[in-house]
N, C-alpha and C positions, 0 to 999 in steps of 0.2 A: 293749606296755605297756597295760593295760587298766584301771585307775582308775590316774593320777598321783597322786594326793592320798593312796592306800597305799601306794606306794612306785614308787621311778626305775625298778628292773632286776629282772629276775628273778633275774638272775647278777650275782655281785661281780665285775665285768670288770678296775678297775684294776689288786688284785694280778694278777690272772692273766696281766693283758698287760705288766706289768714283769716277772716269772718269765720271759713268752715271750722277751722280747727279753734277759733275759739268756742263758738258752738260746742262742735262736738268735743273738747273738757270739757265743759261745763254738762251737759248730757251724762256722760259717763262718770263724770265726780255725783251725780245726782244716785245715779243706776249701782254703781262701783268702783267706790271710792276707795284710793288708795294711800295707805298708810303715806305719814308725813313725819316730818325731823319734829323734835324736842326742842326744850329751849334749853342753850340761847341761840344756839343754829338757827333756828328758825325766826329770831327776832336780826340776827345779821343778813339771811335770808331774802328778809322783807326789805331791809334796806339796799341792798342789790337788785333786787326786781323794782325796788323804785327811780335807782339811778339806770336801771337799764331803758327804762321807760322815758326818761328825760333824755338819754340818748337815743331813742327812740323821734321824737319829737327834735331833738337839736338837728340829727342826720335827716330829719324829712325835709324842714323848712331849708337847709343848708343846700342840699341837692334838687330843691324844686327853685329855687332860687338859682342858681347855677343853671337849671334846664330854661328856664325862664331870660336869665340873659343871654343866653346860646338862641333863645329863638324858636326852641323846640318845645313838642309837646310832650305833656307828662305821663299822659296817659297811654298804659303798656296795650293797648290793642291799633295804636296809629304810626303810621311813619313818622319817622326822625326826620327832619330837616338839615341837623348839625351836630357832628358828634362833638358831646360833652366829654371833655378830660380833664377839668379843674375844678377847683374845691372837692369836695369829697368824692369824685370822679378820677381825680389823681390817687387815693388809697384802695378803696373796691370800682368794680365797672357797676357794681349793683345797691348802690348807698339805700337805697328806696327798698328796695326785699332785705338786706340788711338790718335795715329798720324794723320790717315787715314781722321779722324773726324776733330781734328784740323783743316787741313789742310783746309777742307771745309769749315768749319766756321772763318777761318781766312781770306780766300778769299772773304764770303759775308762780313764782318765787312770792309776788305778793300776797295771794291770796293763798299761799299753801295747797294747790292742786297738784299733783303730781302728773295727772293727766298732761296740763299744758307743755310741761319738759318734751315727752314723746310725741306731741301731735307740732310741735316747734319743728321738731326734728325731719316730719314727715311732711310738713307744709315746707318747709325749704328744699327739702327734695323734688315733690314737688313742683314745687314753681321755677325750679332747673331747667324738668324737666318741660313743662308747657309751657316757660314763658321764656326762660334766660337761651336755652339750647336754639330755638326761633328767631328769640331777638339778636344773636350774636351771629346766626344766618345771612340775616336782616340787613347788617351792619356790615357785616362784609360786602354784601352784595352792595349797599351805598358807598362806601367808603376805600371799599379796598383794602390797598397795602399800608393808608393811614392806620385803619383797623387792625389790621394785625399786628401794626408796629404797639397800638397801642394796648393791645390786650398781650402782648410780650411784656409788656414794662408792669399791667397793672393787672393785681389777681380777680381773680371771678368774685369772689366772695371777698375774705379780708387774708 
């Protein structure tokens, strides 16, 4: 990263590292596959990976719509314009990898992979570490003591 204050990443890391890990479940459910729940766990199961999914999609459109009336762009390898703090900005700083996460883990609860659970786990790590720990750099360096005021009030995650 060579000026923060132009942007976090040279590379959009979070999709690419939610894509990786759903790849790789699917890969390793293919290769070694791991034991899953019975019924009727796993018919409640599916029903929570599908409302995770739909929050998924509610938290995407909700915070790009918010980045969008702030002005700023969406995409995590460019500089911010304007820090967003409202709509789903006001409960995580990260509504968009929030998603990110769901998403993945709504897809192992649907399809009964167990894989998806632990590469959920590891893709949110993750993209902490190369996108959110950069971007929150980022963010300071734009913004200041606005920024800190507001990553006080609002958590990383949820």
């Amino acid at each position: 990263m060579n000026d923060v204050t132009t942007r976090p990443n040279s590379l959009p890391w979070p999709p690419i590292i939610y894509l990786a890990a759903i790849a790789v479940s699917v890969l390793l459910n293919v290769f070694y596959p791991l034991p899953w729940f019975g019924q009727p766990l796993s018919s409640i199961l599916v029903v929570l990976g599908w409302l995770m999914i739909v929050a998924c999609v509610a938290l995407n459109i909700s915070a790009i719509r918010a980045m969008r009336r702030a002005g700023t762009t969406v995409r995590p390898d460019r500089g911010t314009d304007h820090l967003v703090m409202d709509g789903p900005f006001s409960i995580t700083r990260n509504p968009l990898y929030v998603a990110g996460t769901l998403l993945v883990l709504g897809i192992g609860l649907v399809s009964g992979i167990a894989w998806f659970l632990l590469l959920a786990i590891l893709a949110a790590f993750t993209v902490q570490k190369l996108a959110i720990e950069r971007e929150e750099r980022h963010l300071h360096a734009r913004f200041g003591e606005t920024y800190l005021d507001y990553a006080r009030r609002v958590r990383r995650w949820i």
